[in-house]
N, C-alpha and C positions, 0 to 999 in steps of 0.2 A: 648875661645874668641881669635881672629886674633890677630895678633902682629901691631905694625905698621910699618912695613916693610913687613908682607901680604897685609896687605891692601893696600901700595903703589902698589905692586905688581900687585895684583890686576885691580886696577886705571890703570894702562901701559896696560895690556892685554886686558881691557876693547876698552880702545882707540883706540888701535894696532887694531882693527878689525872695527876703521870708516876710509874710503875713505879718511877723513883729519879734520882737528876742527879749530876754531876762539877762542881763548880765550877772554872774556871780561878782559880787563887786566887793572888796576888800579896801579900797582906796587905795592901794599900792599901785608904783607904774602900770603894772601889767594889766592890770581889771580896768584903770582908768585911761589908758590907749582902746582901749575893745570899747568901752563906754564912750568914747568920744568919735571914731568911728561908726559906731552904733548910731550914733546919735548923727551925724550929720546923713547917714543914709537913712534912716528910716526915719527923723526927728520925735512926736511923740511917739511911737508905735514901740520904741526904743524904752525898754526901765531895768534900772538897775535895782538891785535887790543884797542888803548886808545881811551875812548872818550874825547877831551877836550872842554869845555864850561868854562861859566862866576865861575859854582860851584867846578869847579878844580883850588886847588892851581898850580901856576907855581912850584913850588918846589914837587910838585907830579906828578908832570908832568916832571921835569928832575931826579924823583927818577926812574918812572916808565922807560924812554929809557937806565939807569945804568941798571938796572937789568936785563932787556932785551939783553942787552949786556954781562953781567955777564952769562946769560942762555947760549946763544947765537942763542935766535932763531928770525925770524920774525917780525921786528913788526913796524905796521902799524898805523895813526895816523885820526881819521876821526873829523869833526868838529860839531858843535850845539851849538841854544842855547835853554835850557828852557825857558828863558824869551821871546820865542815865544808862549809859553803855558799859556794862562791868569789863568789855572786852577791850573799852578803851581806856578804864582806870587801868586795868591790870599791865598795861603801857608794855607790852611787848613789839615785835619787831613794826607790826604790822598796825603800831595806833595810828599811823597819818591816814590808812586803808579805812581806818574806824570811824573816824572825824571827818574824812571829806565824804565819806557813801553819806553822812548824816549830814552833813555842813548842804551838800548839794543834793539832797533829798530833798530838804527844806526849800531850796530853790526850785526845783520841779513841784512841789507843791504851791509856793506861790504863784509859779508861772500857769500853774492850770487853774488856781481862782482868778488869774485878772486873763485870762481866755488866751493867753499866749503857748505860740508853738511849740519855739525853741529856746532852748538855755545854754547862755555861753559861758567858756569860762577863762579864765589868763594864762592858760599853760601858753609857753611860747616852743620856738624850734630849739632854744637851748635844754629843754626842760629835758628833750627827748633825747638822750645821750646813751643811753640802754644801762643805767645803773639800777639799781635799787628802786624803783619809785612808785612804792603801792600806794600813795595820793593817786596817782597817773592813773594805776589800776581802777579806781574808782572813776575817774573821770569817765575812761572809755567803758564799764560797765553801765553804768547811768545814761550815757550815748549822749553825753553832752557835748559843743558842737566848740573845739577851739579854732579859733578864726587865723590866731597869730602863728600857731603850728601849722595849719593847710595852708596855709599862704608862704611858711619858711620864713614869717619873722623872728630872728633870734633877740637875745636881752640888749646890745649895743643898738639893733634897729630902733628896738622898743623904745629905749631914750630917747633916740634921737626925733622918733613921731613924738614923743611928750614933748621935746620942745619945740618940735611945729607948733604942736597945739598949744604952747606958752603954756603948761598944766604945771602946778608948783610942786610936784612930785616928780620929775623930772631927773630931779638928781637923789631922788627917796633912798636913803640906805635900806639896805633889808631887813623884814624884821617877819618871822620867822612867831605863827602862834607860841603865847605861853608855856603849853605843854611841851617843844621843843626845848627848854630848859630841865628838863629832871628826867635826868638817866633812863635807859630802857631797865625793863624791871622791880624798879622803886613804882610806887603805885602813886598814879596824878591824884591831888585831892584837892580842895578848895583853897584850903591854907595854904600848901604851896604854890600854888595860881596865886593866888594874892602876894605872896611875900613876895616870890619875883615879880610881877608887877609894880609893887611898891617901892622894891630895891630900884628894878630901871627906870623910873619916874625917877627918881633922886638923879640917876648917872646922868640924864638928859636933864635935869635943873641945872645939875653940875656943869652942863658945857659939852659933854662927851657925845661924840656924832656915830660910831661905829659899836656897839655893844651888845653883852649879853652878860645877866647873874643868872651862874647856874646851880639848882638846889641839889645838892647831894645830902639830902637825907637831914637837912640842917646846918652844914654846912656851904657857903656863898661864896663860888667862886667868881670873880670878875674877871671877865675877859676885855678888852678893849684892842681899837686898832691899832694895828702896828705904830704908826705914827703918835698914837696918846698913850704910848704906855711911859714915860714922862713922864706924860700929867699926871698919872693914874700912881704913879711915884713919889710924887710932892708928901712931905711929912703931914698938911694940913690934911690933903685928899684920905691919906692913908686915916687919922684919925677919925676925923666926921664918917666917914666910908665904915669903917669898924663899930663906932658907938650907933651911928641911924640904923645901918642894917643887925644890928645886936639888938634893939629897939623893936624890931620889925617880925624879932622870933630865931634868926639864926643864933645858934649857939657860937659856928665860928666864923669869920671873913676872911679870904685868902684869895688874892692877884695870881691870875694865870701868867706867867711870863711868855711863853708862848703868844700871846696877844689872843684876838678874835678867830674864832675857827669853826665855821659852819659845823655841824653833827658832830661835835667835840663829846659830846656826853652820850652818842649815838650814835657810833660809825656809817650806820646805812640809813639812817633816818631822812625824811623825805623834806628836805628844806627848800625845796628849787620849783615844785610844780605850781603854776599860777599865783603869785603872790605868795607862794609857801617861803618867797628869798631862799635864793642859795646862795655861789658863790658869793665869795663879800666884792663889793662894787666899788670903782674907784674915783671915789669921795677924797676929799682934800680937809680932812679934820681940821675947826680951827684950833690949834692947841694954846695959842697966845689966851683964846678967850678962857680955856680954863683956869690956866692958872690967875687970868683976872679975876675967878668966881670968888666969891666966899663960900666958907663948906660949913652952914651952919650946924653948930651943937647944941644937944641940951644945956637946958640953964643950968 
């Protein structure tokens, strides 16, 4: 069996011999091991490419040009929105199928203004497990080229090249588009995109390393990891947590006791293909620092 440091190996020679590549680049592990590879085989020839929309956190969106920079190669920023797509408001089984034909649409279109061949993307050999994964579907209809699948890199390889490369994503918890927070059924709309976003900007000011607020129709449930539900207990957290995110539009605030649970709101929902995060990763919450936070409230 390969080591993985053949297989990176590999991956560079593989690449080394296309004209140039686009990585679909998310700044998460996945897009950023393909990006850093990319990059030492083919140096400029090599650009990475974010899509940003309404289902990109702003904070993944200045993780993703860190990294970029950390690499040091390329990278490019094109725009959209799915809530152009009614098939992707109407959020049935098949939105991941909706969002990435468009997410990596966007990407073969920039790769063919900057005259490039081919467009990668971060599905890994974990991704491909034969579940549910019309992200997936879209990938292979688009005939986009995963490096880390043909080569049988899975998600613990994957780590472990991020810290060859010393890349500070390395131990990146998952984090899973937006839209992945509100129920299949319930229809994605701006306001919801924003309120979760807003709510998990707080949980990550708060301390909390593992997470997800999921909008049920107005209703905010918090999920956290097994190890922070603790924190996520503390009578201050419970307050601040209740009055910010009531602030923010939810009517109610309610803690998942069950803790974090990938497609919790989505049983087959596609959280795992390239950067999509799936399973949750085994991260070392600091939970000391939460309860060091303060949980500010209104005056």
């Amino acid at each position: 069996m390969a080591s993985v440091a053949e297989k990176a190996q590999a991956v560079r020679e593989d690449l080394a011999e296309r004209e140039g590549v686009l990585v679909a680049f998310s700044g998460g592990v996945d897009s950023s091991v393909v990006a850093a590879l990319a990059h030492d085989a083919l140096g400029d020839d090599a650009v990475v490419c974010t899509a940003k929309s309404e289902t990109l956190p702003e904070a993944e969106l200045d993780d993703a040009k860190r990294v970029a920079d950390e690499i040091g190669v390329r990278h490019e920023i094109v725009e959209f929105s799915e809530l152009d797509d009614p098939d992707f408001v109407t959020n049935d089984d098949d939105r991941c199928y909706h969002c990435r034909t468009m997410r990596l649409g966007k990407m073969f279109e920039a790769a063919e203004d900057l005259g490039i061949p081919v467009v990668c993307d971060g599905t890994n050999a974990s991704d491909a497990d034969g579940g549910h994964r019309p992200g997936l579907q879209a990938v292979e209809e688009l005939d986009a080229y995963s490096p880390l699948l043909a080569h049988d890199i899975d998600k613990e390889e994957v780590r472990e090249l991020a810290d060859t490369y010393d890349l500070s994503v390395a131990d990146k918890p998952s984090m899973a588009c937006l839209s992945s927070r509100i129920p299949t059924g319930l229809e994605v709309t701006e306001q919801r995109l924003s309120r979760v976003e807003q709510a998990e900007t707080l949980l990550r000011q708060w301390g909390f390393s593992q997470f997800r607020v999921r909008d049920h129709d107005g209703l905010a449930r918090i999920e956290v990891g097994e190890d922070e539900l603790e924190a996520a207990l503390n009578p201050d957290f419970v307050a601040a947590a209740r009055e910010r995110l009531t602030e923010l539009g939810f009517d109610h605030v309610t803690l998942d006791l069950h803790g974090y649970q990938t497609g919790s709101v989505s049983p087959d929902e596609d959280e795992t293909v390239g950067d999509g995060d799936g399973a949750v990763d085994d991260d070392e919450p600091v939970v000391e620092d939460v309860f060091a936070s303060e949980y500010p409230t209104a005056e």
